[in-house]
C-alpha positions in Angstrom: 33.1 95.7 167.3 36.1 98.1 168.2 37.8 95.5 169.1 37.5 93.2 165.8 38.1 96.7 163.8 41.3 97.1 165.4 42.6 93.5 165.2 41.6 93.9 161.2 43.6 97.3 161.0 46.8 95.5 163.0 46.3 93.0 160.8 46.9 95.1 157.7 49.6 97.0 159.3 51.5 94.1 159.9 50.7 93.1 156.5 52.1 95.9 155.1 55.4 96.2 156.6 55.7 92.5 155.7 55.8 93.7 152.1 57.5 96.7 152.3 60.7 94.7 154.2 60.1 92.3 150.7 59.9 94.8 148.4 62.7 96.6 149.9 64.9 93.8 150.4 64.1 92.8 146.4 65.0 96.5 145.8 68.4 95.7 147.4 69.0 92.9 145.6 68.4 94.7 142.4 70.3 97.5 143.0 73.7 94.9 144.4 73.0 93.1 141.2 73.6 96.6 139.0 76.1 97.4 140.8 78.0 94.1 140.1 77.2 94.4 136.7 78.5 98.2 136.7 81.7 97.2 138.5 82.1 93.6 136.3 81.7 96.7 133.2 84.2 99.1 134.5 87.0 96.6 135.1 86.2 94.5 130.7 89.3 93.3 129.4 90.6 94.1 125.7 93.8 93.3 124.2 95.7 90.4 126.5 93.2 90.1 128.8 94.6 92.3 131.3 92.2 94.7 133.6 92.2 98.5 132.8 92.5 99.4 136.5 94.8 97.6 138.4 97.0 98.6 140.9 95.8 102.3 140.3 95.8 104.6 143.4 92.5 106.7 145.0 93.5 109.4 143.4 93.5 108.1 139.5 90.4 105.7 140.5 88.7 108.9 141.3 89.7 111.0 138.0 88.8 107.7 135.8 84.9 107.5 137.8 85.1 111.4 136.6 86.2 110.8 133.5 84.0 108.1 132.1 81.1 110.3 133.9 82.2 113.4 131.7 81.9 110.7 128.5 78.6 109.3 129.5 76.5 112.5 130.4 79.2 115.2 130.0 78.7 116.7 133.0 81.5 117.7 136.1 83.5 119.7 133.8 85.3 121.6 136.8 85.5 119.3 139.1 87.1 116.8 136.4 89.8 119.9 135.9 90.5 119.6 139.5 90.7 115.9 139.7 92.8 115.8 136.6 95.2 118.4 138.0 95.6 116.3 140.8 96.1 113.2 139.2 98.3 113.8 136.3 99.7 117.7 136.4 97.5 118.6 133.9 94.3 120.1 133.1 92.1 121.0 130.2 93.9 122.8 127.0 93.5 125.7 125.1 91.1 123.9 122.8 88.9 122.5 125.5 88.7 118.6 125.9 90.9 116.4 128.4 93.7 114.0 128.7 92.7 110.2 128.8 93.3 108.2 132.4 96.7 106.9 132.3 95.3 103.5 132.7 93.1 103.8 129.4 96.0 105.7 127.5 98.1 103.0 128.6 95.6 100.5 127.2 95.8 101.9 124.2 99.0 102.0 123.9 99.0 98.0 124.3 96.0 97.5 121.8 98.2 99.9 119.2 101.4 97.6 119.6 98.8 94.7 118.5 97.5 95.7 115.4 100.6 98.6 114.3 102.8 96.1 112.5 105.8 98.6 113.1 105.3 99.2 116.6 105.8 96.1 117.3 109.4 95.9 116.4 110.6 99.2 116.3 111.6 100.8 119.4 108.8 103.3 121.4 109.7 106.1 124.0 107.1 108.2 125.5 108.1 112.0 125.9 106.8 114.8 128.2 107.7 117.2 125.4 107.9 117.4 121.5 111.3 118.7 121.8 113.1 115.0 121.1 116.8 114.6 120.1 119.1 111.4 119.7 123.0 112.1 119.5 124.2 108.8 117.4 128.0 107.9 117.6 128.8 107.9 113.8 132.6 108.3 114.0 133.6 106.1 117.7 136.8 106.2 119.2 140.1 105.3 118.5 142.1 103.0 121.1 145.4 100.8 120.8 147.8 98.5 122.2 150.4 99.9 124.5 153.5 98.2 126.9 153.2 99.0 130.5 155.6 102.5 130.6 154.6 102.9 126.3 153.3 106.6 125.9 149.6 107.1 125.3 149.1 109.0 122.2 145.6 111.0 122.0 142.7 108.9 120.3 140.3 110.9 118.4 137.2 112.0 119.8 133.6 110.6 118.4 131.6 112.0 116.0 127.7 112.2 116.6 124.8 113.4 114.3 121.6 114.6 115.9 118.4 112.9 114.8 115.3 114.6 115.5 112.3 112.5 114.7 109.4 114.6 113.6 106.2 114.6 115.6 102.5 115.6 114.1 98.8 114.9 116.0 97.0 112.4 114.4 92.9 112.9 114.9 90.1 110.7 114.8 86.6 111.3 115.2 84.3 108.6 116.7 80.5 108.5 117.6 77.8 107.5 119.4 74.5 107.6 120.0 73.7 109.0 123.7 71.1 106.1 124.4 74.0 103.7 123.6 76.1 105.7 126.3 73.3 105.7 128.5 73.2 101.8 128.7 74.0 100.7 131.5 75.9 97.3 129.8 77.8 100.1 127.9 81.5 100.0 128.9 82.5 104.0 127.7 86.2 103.2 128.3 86.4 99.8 126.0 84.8 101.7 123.8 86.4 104.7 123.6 90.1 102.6 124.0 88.7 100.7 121.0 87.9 103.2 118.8 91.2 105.4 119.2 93.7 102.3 118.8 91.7 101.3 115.7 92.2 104.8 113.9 95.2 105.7 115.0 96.6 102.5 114.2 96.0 102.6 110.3 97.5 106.5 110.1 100.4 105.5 111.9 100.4 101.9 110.0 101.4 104.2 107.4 103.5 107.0 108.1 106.2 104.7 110.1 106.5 103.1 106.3 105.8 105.9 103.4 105.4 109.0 105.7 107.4 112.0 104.5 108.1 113.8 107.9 106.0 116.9 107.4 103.3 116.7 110.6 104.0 113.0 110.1 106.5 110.6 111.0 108.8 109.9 108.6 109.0 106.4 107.2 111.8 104.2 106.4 111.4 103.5 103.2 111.5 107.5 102.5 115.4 107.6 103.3 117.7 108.1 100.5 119.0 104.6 99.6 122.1 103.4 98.2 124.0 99.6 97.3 126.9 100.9 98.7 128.5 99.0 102.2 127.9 100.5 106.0 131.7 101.7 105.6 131.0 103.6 102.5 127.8 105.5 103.2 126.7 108.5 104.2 125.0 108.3 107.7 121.3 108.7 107.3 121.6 106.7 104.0 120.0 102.8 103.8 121.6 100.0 102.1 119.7 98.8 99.1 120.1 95.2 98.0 119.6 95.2 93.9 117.7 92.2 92.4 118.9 92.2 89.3 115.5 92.6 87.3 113.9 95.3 87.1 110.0 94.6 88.9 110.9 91.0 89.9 113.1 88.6 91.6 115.7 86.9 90.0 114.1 84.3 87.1 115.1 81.3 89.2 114.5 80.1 92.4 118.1 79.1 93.8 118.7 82.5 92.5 116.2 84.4 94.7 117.2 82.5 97.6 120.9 83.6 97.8 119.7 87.3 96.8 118.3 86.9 100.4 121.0 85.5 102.4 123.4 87.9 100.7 120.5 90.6 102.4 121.0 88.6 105.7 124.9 89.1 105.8 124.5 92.6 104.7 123.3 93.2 108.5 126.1 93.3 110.5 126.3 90.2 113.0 125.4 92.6 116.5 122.3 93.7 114.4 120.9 90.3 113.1 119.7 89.3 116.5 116.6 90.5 116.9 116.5 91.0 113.1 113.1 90.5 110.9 111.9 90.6 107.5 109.1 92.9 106.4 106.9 93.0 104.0 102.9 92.6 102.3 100.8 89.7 101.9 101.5 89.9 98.2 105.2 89.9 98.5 105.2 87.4 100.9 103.1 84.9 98.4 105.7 85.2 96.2 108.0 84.5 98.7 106.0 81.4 100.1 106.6 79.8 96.4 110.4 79.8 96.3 112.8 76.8 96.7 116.5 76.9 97.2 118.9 75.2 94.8 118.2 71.8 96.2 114.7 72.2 95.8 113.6 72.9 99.5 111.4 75.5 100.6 113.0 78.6 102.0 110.2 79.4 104.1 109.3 77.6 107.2 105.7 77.8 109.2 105.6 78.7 112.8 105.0 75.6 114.8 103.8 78.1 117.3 99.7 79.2 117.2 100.2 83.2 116.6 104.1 83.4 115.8 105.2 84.5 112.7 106.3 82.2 110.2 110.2 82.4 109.5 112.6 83.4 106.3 116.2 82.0 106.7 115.5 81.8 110.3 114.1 85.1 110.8 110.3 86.3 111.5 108.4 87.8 108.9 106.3 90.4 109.8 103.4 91.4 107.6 102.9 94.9 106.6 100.4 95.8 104.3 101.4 99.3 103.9 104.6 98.3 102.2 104.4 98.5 98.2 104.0 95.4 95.8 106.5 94.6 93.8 107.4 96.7 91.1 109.7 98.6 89.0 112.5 99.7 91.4 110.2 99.1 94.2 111.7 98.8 97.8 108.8 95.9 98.5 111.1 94.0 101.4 112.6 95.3 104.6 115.3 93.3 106.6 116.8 94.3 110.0 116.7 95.0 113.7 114.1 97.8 113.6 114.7 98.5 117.7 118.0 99.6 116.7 117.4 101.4 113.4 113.7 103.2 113.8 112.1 104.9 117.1 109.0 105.9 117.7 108.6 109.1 119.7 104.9 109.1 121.7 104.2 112.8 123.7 102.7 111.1 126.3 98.6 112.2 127.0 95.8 111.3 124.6 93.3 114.4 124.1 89.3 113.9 123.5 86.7 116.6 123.3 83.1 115.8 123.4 80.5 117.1 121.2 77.1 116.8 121.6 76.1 119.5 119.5 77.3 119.1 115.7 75.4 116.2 114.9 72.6 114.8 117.0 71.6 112.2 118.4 75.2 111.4 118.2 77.7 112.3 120.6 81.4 113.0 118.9 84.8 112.5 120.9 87.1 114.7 118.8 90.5 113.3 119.7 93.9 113.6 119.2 97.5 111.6 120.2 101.2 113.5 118.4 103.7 110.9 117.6 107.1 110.9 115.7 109.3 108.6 114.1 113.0 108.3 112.3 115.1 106.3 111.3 118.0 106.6 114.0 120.6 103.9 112.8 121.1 103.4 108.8 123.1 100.7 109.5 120.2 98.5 111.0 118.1 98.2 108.3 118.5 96.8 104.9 115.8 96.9 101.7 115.1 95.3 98.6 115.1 96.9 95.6 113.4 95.3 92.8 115.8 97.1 90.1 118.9 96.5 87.9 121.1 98.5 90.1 
């Protein structure tokens, strides 16, 4: 009877650990498959396709697993400090809140030069500082033919204004629930890259064009303008191209067409390379519509999937932020834009996490400072839907 009892309890013994290795090697399983998944999560695409994280060192991979932590379950302040110190020479402001991985900054960045229309073309440096200056040669040097034993008279020395691009902080405000950030599907830093671009996009959308330079970029369209030639103008002053009639184009079509070219050879030849037109869906329907004197269309559709269609030969860039036509409206931009407007970006994108204000949702207060001026008057030419 011992004997039988013992072979029964072996028995279930053996049993036991047979389904403890299965349960623990279904455990595994699970746990490799949620970690794919997490890992397959961290590295989403957005924008061209490209990953968020590659080619980043220990270091930075360590501060981003902190940082997206800190967003999820806002926990590790200090040792996020640390890291961040570390990784990037900087830690938490005055204000509270941190800097954004370089990798996602830099991601939003790219998704920003997708949907700001004026980003695209204009030309973007990133500053350490907000104290930004650009000298511009206005006056150039003299020079001359001489023979080989000719004296060399003295040339005159350049003349350069300063241009200092004014720089305010943009803010935006998105939520979330903390059950959505608790999801393990959830990817925080797509989200959060998302979010920022999509905001800041539409204020800056704006200022590049119509902003007036006080805690604001200031646009291009804000510049004193006059119909006076590149020799004849004041530097800082942008050439206006007249219609004619006051809140319209000229009254015919083969009219309206050499308006334009005469704003095409209005650029200077070094500046119409790289040269586009800009403008709003409106304006451009009108556009769309015209014929030359021999009855041809002016415009020509891309032939290219997700190209701009082209004006004279050059890309037109939509801009919704640019007024509709009307009286002595400046509805149409020409010219090389990375010659004639820069962006200034202070590098470092802040966000501060609030739990508190308004739950269940979790707010990331954040905040990017960017500039912009016009930097060569030369490079860009308007229409001016006036008389004169």
């Amino acid at each position: 009877m011992p004997t039988q009892i013992n072979e029964v309890i072996h028995d279930l013994g053996h049993s036991f650990e047979e389904f403890k290795t299965n349960q623990h090697d279904k455990l595994r399983s699970i746990n490799d498959r949620i970690e794919t998944l997490e890992n397959r999560s961290s590295r989403s695409t957005i924008g061209g396709g490209l990953s968020f994280y590659s080619g980043e060192s220990s270091a930075q991979r360590e501060h981003r697993a902190a940082f997206r932590n800190w967003i999820v379950r806002g926990r590790d302040e200090d040792g996020l400090i640390d890291l961040q110190q570390k990784a990037m020479s900087i830690g938490v402001n005055a204000d509270g809140g941190f800097a954004l991985p370089t990798e996602i900054d830099g991601e939003i960045e790219k998704l920003l030069r997708d949907r700001s229309p004026i980003r695209q073309i204009a030309r973007v440096i990133a500053v350490g500082t907000s104290d930004y200056k650009k000298l511009v040669n206005i006056g150039g040097l003299t020079s001359g033919w001489v023979g080989e034993t000719d004296a060399r008279p003295e040339t005159n020395t350049p003349q350069f204004a300063e241009v200092v691009p004014p720089i305010g902080e943009i803010y935006c405000n998105p939520s979330i629930t903390q059950h959505a950030l608790d999801d393990v599907f959830f990817n925080a830093e797509n989200w959060i890259a998302e979010e920022i671009a999509e905001e800041v996009a539409i204020q800056e959308g704006n200022a590049f064009i119509l902003g007036d330079g006080t805690n604001k970029p200031k646009g291009f369209l804000t510049y004193t303008t006059a119909s006076t030639a590149d020799t004849v103008r004041a530097f800082g002053t942008l050439q206006h191209i007249p219609t004619g009639v006051a809140s319209n184009w000229p009254a015919a079509d083969g009219d309206t067409a050499d308006l334009l070219i005469d704003v095409v050879h209005s650029l200077r030849p070094a500046y119409r390379q790289g040269a586009v037109w800009v403008m709003n869906s409106s304006t451009l329907a009108t556009i769309r519509k015209l014929k030359d004197a021999n009855g041809q269309f002016i415009w020509q559709n891309s032939v290219v999937e997700g190209q701009p269609g082209m004006l004279l030969g050059y890309p037109v860039i939509e801009a919704e932020d640019m007024p509709d036509i009307a009286a002595d409206s400046l509805s149409v931009a020409f010219g090389n834009f990375d010659r004639g407007y820069t962006i200034v970006d202070r590098m470092g994108t802040r966000v501060l996490r609030d739990p508190f204000t308004n739950k269940p949702f979790v707010h990331f207060y954040t905040t990017k400072r960017t500039g912009g001026a016009v930097v060569n008057s030369e490079a860009i030419k308007l229409v001016k839907f006036s008389l004169t």
